[in-house]
Each structure stands twice: as C-alpha cells, then as structure tokens.
N, C-alpha and C positions, 0 to 999 in steps of 0.2 A: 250831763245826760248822754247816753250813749244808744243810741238804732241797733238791730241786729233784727234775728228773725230766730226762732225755733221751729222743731220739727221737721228737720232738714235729711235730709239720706244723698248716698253718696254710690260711688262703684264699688266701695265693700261690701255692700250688701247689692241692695235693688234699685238703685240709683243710678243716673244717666251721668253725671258730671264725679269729675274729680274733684279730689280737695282743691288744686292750683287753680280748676276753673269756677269754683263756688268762691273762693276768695276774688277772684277779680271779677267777676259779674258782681260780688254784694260791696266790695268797694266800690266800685260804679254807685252805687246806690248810697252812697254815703257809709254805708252800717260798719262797724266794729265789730263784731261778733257773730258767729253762729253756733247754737248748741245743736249739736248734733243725735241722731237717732237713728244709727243702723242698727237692722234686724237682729237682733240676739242670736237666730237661728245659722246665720251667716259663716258662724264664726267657733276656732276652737281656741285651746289657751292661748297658744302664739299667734294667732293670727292678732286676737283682741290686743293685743301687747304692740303688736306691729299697728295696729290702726291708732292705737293713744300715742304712739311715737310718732308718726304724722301729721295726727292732728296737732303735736308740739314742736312736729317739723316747720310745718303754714303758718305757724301762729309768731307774732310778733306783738313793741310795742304799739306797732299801728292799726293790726288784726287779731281776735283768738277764736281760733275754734276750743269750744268743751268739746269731748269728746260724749258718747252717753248710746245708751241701747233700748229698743224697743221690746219689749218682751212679749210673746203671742203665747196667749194663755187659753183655756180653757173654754168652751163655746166658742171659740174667734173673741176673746177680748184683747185687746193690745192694754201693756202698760207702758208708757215710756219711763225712761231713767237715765235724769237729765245729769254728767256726772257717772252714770253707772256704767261700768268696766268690767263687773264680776258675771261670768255665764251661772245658768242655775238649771237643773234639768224640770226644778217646778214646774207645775203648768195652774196651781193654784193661785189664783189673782191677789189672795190677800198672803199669800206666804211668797210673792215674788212681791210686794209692794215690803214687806217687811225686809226681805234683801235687801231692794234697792236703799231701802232708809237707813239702815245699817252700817252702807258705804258713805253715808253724810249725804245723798244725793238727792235727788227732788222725785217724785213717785208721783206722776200723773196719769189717768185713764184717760184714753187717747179714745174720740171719736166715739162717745160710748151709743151703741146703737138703742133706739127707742126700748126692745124687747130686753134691754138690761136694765132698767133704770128702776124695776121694781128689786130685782136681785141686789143692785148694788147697795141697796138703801138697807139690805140685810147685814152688809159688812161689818163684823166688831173691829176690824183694821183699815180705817178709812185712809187715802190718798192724802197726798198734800196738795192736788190740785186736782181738776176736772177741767178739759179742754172743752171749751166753752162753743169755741169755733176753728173748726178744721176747716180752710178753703178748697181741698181735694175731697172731702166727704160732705159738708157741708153747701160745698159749691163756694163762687166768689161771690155773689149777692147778697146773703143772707145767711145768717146760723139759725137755730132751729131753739125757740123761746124755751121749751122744755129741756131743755138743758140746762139753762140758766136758771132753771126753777129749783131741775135736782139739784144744783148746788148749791142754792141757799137752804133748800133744807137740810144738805151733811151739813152746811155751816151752823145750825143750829145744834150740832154734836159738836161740831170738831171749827170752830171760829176761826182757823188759822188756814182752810182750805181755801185756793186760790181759783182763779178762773185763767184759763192761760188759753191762747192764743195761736194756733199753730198752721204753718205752709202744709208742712203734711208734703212737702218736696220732695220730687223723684224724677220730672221729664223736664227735658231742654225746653220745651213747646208749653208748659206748664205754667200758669197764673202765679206769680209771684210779688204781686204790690201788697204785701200784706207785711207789717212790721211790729215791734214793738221796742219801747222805748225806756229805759234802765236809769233809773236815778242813780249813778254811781261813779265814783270817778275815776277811774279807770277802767281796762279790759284785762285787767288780771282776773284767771277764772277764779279764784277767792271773791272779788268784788263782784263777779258776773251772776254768782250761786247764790251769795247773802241780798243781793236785792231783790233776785226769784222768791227769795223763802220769805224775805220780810214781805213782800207784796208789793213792791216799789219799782211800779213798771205799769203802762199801759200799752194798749194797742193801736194802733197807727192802719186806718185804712181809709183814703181822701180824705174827707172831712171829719172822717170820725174819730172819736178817740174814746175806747172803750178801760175801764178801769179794771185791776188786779180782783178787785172784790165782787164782778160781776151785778153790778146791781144797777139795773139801765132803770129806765122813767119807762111807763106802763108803753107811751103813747110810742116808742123806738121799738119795743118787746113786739106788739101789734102789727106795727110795720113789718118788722124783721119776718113773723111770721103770714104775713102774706108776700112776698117778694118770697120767701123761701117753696112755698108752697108752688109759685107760677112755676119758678129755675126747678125744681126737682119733679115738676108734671113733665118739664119738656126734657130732662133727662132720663125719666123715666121709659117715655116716648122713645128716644133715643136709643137707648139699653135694648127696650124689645124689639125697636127695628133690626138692628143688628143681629136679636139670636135668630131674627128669622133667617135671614142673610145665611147666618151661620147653617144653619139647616139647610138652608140651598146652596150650600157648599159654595159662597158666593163669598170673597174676603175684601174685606173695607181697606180701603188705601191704606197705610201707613200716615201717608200726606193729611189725609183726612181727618184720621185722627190725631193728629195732631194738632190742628187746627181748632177740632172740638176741645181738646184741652187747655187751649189757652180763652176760648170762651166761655166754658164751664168750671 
C-alpha cells in the first residue's frame, strides 16, 4: 500500500510551496507520492516540459511526483489531468476531458459546483472520475452528499467512474490531513496511474476511510450533510464579512487569513 495525496499545486502555477518543499513536508507524513495539478493556464510549451522535468527531477525510489494539469473550462469548470502534460486552447469540458484521455491520463471534474450537476449529467463524454470531496472547496469537515449522488448516477452510464478524493492544495497555512491510499507496489508513476484507473485506492481522513466507488451507508451521506451545512453557513458568514471590510477599504490581516485556512 502506498499514502500520497492528489490535487496538489505548486509555485508553477498558484501554489505557495516548491516541489523540494511539498516533498519533505508529505515524507513527514509518511506518503510516497503526489499527483500533481498546476493550472494549465500557467504555462507555455516549454515551460510544461520544464515542470515534467522537475517533477522527474524530486521524484525517486523513495518519492514520485506525477506531474498533471488542471484545465479551467467553460462557465468556471475546472477539469483536472491527472498525467496530463499536453496544453489545449479548448475551453470545452467534454473536448478537454477527451484530450486529457487521449494522453493515457485520468480526466476528473474538480469541485463540480451545485449549478453544474444538472449540465454535467448531459455529457455524451463522461469523466473518469468526479471529485467527490475537495477539502479547500468543500471545507475539512464535510463533503457535500450531492455529489456523491451525481456520481452514482454517471456510474449508471459509465460504471468505471471513480470518486477521487482531493487537497485541492495551494497555501503553507492550508489543511492538509487528507490522504489517500494506492494498492500498489510500488511509486513508479505506471503503478501510481493503473490503480487510479482500476479503482484501487481509498481515502484516508482520521477515522475514516472512504472507498474508490463512492458509495457511503445512508446514515455517513446524512451526517456528512449536516456538519457540511454548519462549516459552510459559517464560511459563508465569513466571506460576507470580509466584502464588507473590503468596501470599507478595511484589509484582513494576512495573518488572519491564514489562520482561517487552516480551520476551514
């Protein structure tokens, strides 16, 4: 078995930490791996060439980063591509998910927001995954039951769609106990990719341990959305304080927020 983490960003893109410091902070944590997701936007042909040469620079037998791109599409959808290296000027979600698959790579809807979920369900090119729970959008407490519903009904189209799991990583000051765990035996990015795709991995967060296929017990779904409900009334609360602030030309510590980001 091998720990790592997805949904990770770095200083190529919008990211606070470097590759050398996201490698010794997740060995700290035990983990082997992290797949990676900087912005597609970030980047031209060489630059992307230089960030996969990095990420091959960091990576050893005893660490790998995948290297992989987040792709911001169309209404503000994000895809990520887990693996994916190739830029695309698309901003179509289902002809940048057909990209990413093209490169052998994994095709997930990142974070998909409530006001998509009836669109996405129109898709004739469905994902190979749906991030089930994003702890930077979803918060640390709680993911949000409906999510986990839309995915079982693409899996009723497309049975090999996965529930993935993601940090959603960007800040030093940032919430990051959230892991997930690779049936596989080694950190070679071949074995890191093939047990993404088979399904062969859960999620790691204290005592819980969430499965590949997304299919919790009614009585966790329940939970999950009331604990999600409190954590995003009082972020909500949060959010609006601050535009006032902002209107009174009044600016929130630095300090502060950071501080809120390691409790949200």
């Amino acid at each position: 078995m091998r720990k790592g983490a997805l949904h990770i960003h770095s200083r190529n893109s919008d990211g606070e930490f470097t590759l050398k410091e996201l490698r010794n902070m997740f060995l700290g944590e035990n983990c082997s791996f992290l797949c990676m997701t900087d912005h597609a936007e970030y980047f031209d042909e060489d630059s992307v060439q230089r960030y996969v040469a990095e990420c091959e620079a960091f990576s050893d037998a005893q660490f790998r980063f995948v290297p992989g791109l987040e792709y911001r599409c169309e209404r503000d959808m994000h895809i990520l591509g887990y693996y994916a290296t190739r830029l695309t000027q698309s901003t179509d979600p289902q002809e940048v998910i057909r990209h990413i698959d093209a490169q052998q790579a994994i095709s997930v809807i990142a974070h998909p927001k409530d006001e998509f979920v009836e669109w996405i369900e129109t898709f004739s090119t469905l994902p190979q995954g749906i991030e089930t729970w994003n702890t930077k959008y979803d918060g640390r407490y709680a993911p949000r039951p409906g999510t986990f519903a839309l995915l079982q009904r693409l899996k009723q189209r497309a049975p090999e769609t996965h529930a993935f799991y993601g940090l959603d990583l960007h800040w030093k000051r940032q919430f990051r106990n959230f892991f997930v765990e690779l049936d596989c035996g080694s950190v070679e990015t071949a074995a890191i990719m093939a047990a993404l795709r088979r399904g062969n991995y859960c999620a790691l967060k204290d005592e819980l341990r969430l499965p590949s296929s997304g299919v919790l017990p009614a009585q966790l779904l329940d939970q999950f959305g009331r604990v999600h409900a409190r954590s995003h009334g009082m972020r909500r609360l949060l959010k609006n304080g601050k535009k006032i602030l902002d209107r009174a030309g009044i600016r929130v510590p630095e300090s502060l927020k950071s501080r809120l980001r390691r409790i949200f």
